[in-house]
C-alpha positions in Angstrom: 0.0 0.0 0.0 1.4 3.3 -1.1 2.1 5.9 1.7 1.5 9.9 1.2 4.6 12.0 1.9 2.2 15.5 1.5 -1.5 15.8 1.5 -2.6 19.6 1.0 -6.5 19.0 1.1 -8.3 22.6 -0.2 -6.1 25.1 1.7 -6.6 28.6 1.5 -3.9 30.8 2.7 -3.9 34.6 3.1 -1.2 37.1 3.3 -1.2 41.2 4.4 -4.9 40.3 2.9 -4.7 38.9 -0.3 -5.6 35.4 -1.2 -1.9 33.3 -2.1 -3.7 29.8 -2.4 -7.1 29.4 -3.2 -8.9 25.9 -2.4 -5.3 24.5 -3.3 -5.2 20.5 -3.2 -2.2 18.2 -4.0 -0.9 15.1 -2.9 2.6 14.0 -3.1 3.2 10.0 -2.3 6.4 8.2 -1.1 9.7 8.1 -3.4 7.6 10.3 -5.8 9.3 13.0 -8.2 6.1 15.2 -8.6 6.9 17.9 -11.3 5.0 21.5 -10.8 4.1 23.8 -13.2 3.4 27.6 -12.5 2.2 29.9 -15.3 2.8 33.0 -13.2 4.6 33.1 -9.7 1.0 33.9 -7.7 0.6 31.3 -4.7 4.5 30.0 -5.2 6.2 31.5 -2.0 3.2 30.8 -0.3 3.3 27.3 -0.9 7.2 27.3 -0.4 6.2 29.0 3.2 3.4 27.0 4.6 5.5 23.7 3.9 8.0 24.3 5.9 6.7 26.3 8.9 2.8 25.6 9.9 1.3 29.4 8.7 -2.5 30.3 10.0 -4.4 28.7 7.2 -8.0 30.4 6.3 -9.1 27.1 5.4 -8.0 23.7 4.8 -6.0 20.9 6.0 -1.8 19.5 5.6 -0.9 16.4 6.1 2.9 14.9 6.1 3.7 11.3 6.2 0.2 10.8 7.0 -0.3 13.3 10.1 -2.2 16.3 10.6 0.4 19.1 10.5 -1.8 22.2 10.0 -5.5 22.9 10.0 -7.9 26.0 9.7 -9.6 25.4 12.5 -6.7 24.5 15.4 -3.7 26.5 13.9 -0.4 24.1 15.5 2.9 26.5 15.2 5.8 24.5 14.2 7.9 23.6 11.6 8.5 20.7 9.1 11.7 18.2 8.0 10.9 20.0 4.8 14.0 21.3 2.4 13.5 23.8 -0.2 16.6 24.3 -2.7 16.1 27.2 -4.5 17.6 28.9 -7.4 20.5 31.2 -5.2 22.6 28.8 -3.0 22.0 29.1 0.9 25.5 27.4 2.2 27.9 28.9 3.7 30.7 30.0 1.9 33.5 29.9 4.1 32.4 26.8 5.5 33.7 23.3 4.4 31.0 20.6 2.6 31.2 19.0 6.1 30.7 21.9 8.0 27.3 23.1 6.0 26.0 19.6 5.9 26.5 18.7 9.3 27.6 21.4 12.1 24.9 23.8 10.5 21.9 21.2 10.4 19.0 22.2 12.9 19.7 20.0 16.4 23.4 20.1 15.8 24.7 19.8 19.3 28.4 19.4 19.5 30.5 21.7 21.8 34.0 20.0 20.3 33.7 20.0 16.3 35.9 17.4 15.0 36.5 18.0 11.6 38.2 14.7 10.2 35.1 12.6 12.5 32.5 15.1 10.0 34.6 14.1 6.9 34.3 10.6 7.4 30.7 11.0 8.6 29.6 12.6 5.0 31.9 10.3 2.7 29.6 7.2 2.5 26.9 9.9 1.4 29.3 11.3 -1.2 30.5 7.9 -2.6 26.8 6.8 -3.0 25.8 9.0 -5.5 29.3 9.1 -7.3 29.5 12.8 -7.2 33.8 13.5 -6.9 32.9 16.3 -3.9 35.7 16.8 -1.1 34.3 16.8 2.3 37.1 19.3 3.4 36.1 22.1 0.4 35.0 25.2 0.7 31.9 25.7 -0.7 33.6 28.7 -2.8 35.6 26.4 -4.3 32.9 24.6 -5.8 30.8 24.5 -9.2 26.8 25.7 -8.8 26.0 22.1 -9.7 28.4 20.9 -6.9 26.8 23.4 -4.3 23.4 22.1 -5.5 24.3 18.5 -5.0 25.8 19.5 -1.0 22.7 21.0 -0.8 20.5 17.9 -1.5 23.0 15.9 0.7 22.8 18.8 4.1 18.4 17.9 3.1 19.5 14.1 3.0 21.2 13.9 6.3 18.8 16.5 7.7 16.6 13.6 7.6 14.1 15.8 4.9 11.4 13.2 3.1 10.2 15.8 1.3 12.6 17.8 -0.7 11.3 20.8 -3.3 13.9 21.8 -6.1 12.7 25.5 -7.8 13.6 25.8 -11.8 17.3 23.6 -11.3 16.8 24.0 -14.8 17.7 27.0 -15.2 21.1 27.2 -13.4 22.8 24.0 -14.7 23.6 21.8 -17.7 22.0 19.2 -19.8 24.6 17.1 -18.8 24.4 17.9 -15.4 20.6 17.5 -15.4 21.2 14.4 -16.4 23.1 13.4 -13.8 20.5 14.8 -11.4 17.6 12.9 -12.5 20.1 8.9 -11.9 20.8 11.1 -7.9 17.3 12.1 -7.7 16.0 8.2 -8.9 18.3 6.6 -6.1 16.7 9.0 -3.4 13.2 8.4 -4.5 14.1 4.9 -4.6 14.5 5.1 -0.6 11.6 6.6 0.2 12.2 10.1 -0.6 9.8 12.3 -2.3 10.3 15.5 -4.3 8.5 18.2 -6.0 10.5 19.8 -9.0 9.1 23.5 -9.8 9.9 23.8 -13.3 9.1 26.9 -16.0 8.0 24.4 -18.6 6.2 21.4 -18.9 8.6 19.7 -20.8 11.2 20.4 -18.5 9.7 17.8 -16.2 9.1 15.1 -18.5 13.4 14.1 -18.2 12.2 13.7 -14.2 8.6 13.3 -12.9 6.3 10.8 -12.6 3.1 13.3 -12.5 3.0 16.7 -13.1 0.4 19.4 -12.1 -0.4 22.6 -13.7 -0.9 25.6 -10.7 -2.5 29.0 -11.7 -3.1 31.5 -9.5 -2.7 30.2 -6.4 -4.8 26.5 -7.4 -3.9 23.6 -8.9 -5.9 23.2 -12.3 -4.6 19.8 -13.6 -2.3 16.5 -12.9 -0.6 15.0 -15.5 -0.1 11.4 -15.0 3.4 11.2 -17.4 3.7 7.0 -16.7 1.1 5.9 -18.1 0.2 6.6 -21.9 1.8 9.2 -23.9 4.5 11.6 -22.0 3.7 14.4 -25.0 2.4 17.5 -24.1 -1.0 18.5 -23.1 -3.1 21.2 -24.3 -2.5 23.8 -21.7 -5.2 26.3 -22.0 -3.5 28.7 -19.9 -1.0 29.6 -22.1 -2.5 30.3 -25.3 -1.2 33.6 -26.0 2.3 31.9 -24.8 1.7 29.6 -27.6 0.5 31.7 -30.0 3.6 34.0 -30.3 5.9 31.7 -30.7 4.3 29.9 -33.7 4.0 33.3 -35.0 7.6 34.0 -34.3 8.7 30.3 -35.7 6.7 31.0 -39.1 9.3 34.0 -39.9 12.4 33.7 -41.9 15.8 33.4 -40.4 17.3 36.6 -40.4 20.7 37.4 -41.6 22.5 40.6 -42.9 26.2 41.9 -43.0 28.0 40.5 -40.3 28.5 42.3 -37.0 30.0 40.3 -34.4 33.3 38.0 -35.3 35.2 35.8 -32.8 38.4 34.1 -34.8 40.0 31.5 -32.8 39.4 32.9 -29.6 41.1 31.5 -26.6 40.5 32.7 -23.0 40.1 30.1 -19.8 38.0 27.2 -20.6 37.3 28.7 -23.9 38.9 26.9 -26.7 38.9 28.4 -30.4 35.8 29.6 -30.8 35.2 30.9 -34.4 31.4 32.5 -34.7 30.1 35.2 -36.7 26.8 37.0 -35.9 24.9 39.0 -38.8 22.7 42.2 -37.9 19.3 41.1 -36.8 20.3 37.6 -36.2 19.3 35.8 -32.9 21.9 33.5 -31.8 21.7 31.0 -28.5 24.9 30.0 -27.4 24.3 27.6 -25.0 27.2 26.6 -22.4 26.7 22.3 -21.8 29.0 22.2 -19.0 28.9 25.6 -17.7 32.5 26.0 -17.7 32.7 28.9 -20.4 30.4 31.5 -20.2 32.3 33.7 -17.3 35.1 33.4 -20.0 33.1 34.8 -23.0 32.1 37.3 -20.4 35.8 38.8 -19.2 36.7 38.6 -23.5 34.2 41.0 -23.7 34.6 43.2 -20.7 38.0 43.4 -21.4 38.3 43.1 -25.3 41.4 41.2 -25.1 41.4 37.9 -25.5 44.6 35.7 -24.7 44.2 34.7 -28.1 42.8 35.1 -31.5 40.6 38.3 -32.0 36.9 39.9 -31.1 35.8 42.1 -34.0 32.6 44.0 -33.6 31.0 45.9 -36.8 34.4 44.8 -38.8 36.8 46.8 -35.7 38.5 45.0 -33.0 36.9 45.7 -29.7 38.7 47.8 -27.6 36.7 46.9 -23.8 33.5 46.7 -22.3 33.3 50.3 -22.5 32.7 50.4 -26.2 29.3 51.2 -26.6 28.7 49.1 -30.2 28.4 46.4 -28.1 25.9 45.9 -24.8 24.9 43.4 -22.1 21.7 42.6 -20.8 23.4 41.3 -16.9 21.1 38.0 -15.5 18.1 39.4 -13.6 17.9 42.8 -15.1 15.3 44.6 -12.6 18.1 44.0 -9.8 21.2 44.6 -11.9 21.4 47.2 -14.2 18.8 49.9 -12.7 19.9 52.8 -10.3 17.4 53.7 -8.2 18.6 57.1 -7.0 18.3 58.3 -10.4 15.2 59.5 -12.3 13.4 57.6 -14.7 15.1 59.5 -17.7 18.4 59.6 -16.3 18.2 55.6 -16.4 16.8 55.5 -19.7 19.4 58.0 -21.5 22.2 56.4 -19.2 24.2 55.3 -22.3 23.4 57.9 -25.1 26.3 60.5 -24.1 28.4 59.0 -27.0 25.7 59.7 -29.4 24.8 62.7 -27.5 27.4 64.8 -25.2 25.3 67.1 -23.8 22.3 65.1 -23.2 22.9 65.6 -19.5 22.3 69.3 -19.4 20.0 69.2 -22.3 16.5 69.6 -21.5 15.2 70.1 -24.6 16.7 66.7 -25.6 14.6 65.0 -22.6 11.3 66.6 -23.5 11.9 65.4 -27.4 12.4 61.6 -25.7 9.8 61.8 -23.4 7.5 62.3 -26.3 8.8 60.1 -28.6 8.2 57.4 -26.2 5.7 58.1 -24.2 2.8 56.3 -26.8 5.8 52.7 -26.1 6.3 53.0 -22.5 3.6 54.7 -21.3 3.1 58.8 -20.7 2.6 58.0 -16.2 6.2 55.9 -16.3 8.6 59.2 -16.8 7.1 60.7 -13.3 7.6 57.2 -11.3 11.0 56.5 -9.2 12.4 53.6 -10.2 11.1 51.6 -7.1 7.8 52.5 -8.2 8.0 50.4 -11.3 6.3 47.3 -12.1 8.1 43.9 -13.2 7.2 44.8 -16.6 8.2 48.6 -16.4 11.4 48.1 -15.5 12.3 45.5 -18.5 10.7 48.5 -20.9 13.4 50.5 -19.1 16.1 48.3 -19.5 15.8 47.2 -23.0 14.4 50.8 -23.9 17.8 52.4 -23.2 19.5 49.7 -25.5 17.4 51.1 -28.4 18.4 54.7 -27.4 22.2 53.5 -27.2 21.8 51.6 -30.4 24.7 49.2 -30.1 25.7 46.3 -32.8 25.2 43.9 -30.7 23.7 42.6 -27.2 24.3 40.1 -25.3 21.4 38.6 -23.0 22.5 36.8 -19.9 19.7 34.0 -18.9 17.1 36.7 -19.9 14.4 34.4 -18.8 15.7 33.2 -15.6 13.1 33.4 -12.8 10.4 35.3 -15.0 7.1 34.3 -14.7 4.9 33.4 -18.2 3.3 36.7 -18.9 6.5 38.6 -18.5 8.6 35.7 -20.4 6.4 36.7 -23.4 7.1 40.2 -23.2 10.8 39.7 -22.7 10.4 37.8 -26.2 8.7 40.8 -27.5 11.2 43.4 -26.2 14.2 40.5 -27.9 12.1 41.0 -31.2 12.3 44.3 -31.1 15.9 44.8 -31.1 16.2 42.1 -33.6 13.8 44.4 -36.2 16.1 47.4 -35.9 18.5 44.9 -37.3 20.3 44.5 -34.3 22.2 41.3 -33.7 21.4 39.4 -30.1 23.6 36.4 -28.7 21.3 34.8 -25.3 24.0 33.3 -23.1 22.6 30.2 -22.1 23.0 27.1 -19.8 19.9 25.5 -20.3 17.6 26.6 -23.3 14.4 27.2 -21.6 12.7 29.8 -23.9 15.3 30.9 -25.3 15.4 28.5 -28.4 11.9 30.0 -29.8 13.7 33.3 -30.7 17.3 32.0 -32.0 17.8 31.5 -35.6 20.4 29.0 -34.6 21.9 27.5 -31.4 25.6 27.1 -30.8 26.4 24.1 -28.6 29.9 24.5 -26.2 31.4 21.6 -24.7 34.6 21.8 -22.9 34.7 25.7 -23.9 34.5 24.4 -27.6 32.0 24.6 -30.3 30.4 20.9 -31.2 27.3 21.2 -33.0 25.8 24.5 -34.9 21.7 23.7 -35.4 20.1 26.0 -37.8 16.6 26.5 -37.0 15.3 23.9 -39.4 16.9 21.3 -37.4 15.4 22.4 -33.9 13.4 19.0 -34.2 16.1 17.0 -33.6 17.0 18.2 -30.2 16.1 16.2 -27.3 12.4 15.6 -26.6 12.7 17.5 -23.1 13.3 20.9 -25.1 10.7 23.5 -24.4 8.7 24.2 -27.1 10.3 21.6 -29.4 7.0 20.2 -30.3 5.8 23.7 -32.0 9.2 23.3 -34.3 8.1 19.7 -35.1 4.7 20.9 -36.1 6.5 23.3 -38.5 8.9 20.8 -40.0 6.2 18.6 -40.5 4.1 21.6 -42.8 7.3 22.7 -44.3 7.5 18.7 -45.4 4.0 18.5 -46.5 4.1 21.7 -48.4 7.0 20.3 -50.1 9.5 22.5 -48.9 12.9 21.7 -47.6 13.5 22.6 -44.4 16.1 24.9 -43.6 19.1 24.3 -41.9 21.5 21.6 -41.1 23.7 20.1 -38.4 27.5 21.1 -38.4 30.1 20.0 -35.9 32.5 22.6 -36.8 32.3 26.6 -36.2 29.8 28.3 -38.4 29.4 31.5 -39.9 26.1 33.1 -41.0 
């Protein structure tokens, strides 16, 4: 007889006086991997929050491993051997792996810490899931995917039978996704039960053995993925999701004079890379061991490679300072927007080389604010930054690139923690540079949704480049792809129509 890990039986939850979850029911059972879907992040800290510590409920009931934990009626303060691993790692980084697993974990008692007794403690856990991890490292010493995996083993030990995982997607390799799922197989094998947040519903088809589909704040449907087909489901929910991309997939690959050139760059990891970029063009290059993208980075921060040469618009690039070029930092809203600055100083931030008196120039503001006003909004220019919405502040951000009108831009994880309805409008604001014929490379470790935008995807391995896929040949990448199934619809017109299908496979650098 199977056993429940988690029984959440129609809670309602309320914070500062708005509803979070809404008659919200799921189940999770013993040694299950339950995949989660959220089209937009209403209800998800919530959820996050009242499984780990026992929150006032307005109505409803939790169970774990089979006991009454929480109830509307006869509120029980406490917490739960719950363990959520998030996106941003919560160890300690001038701890060792020992130290954060063990001398850390809630109940630790020790007044003498013996370091070498902790080592030998943890290295049965290490050796079981064949992950090469010192138990003496520093945890700044180690890869993200490493710091994940101590993280899972600190839940492990903690004696955690529930263990949530939010969008690990997004933050580490194919390969090391792979990897994951055999680690996350032996645990569930043993009893433990998981629940994978993922962006995609694809995404949890390499993992889960159910999925469910949560909208604000309430679960709308469970997927069973074992038995029958593990395709995707009509998802009502995202229709205008859906809708763009086909629209965006049924447009030509772009390509124009070529703008960005790296010959036989060498930097780091990075290992004679030879890619050109053409104005207009979307390329994804996606990073399958995540060894090489802080590399690309410093080559163009710094403009000198240890090898080989970085040629934007035909002209070696001098540093990061040189303005043809631009880059969209990973969570955008947080990184590149100074809030003791006005609106317009934010948004004409990089113009002064197009521009030199645009700081004192007044008359220069009032001819922007106009111009703009009917795309961003007429109420935005009076707001402090602060005062922005999610959305504002990306129509800030990728606002002033058109203003600064460089060659081309580099997106960093563009998509990374973005609910749907803003990952559409990211995709919009990406489109829009690409129609003023500028060229945009997305930085990528996993492709999330990257791959509906990119006219073709460059695959690094070892800081090398091992496969080039044109976008006719999108259909042959792994089934777990999000939004593959929307580029085999299209192959299969383009066949039926009797066209050929654009694009091909190459294992060698390729130009446009």
């Amino acid at each position: 007889m199977r056993t429940e890990t988690l029984r959440m039986d129609r809670v309602s939850y309320e914070y500062q006086g708005v509803t979070q979850l809404d008659n919200f029911s799921l189940s999770v059972w013993e040694g299950e991997i339950l995949g989660l879907v959220p089209t937009n992040n209403c209800g998800v800290e919530a959820l996050f929050s009242l499984l780990v510590h026992n929150l006032p409920l307005r109505y409803g009931y939790i169970y774990y491993h089979e006991k009454l934990v929480n109830d509307w009626h006869d509120h029980r303060p406490g917490h739960n051997r719950i363990s959520v691993i998030r996106n941003e790692s919560c160890l300690a980084k001038d701890l060792t792996v020992a130290d954060n697993i063990f001398v850390l974990r809630p109940g630790f008692k020790k007044w003498h810490i013996r370091p070498r007794v902790l080592e030998e403690q943890l290295t049965p856990f290490i050796q079981e899931i064949g992950v090469p991890i010192r138990a003496d490292a520093y945890i700044d010493s180690l890869t993200t995917f490493q710091r994940f995996v101590v993280e899972l083993l600190k839940a492990v030990v903690a004696g955690s039978r529930l263990i949530v995982l939010e969008n690990v997607d997004a933050f580490i390799s194919d390969s090391e996704l792979a990897k994951l799922q055999e680690i996350l197989t032996h645990y569930a094998g043993k009893g433990i039960s998981f629940l994978y947040l993922s962006a995609h519903f694809e995404e949890t088809l390499r993992f889960c053995h159910r999925t469910a589909l949560m909208s604000n704040g309430r679960i709308l449907k469970c997927f069973d993925l074992e038995s029958g087909s593990r395709g995707r489901p009509f998802l009502p929910c995202v229709e205008d999701y859906d809708r763009w991309v086909r629209a965006r997939l049924k447009e030509g690959e772009r390509s124009g004079e070529t703008v960005l050139e790296l010959q036989g760059v060498c930097r780091g990891n990075l290992r004679d890379v030879s890619l050109g970029v053409s104005a207009g063009e979307c390329v994804v290059i996606q990073d399958m061991d995540g060894c090489a993208q802080s590399d690309l980075l410093a080559v163009l921060e710094h403009g000198r490679p240890e090898s080989g040469r970085l040629l934007v618009g035909g002209a070696p690039l001098r540093s990061g300072l040189d303005r043809n070029i631009a880059i969209v930092q990973e969570r955008p809203m947080e990184t590149m927007l100074f809030h003791d600055m006005s609106y317009m100083d934010n948004l004409c931030f990089n113009m002064d080389h197009r521009f030199p008196g645009i700081w004192t120039d007044r008359g220069m503001y009032r001819s922007i604010r106009t111009e703009y006003a009917p795309l961003l909004g007429a109420e935005v220019f009076d707001l402090r930054v602060n005062e922005l919405t999610a959305r504002q502040k990306y129509d800030l951000v990728f606002t002033r690139l058109l203003l600064q009108r460089p060659k081309v831009v580099f997106c960093i994880h563009p998509f990374k923690k973005a609910e749907v309805s803003i990952r559409s409008h990211i995709w919009e604001l990406i489109d829009r540079l690409l129609k003023r014929d500028i060229a945009v490379v997305i930085l990528a470790v996993n492709l999330a949704d990257s791959l509906a935008l990119a006219d073709r995807l460059v695959r690094l391995r070892r800081g090398s480049i091992q496969e080039v896929y044109r976008r006719g040949d999108f259909v042959k990448l792994p089934i777990s792809t999000p939004w593959l199934y929307l580029h085999q619809e299209q192959h299969e017109t383009e066949k039926a129509a009797g066209q050929q299908p654009a694009g091909h496979i190459t294992t060698a650098p390729l130009s446009p």
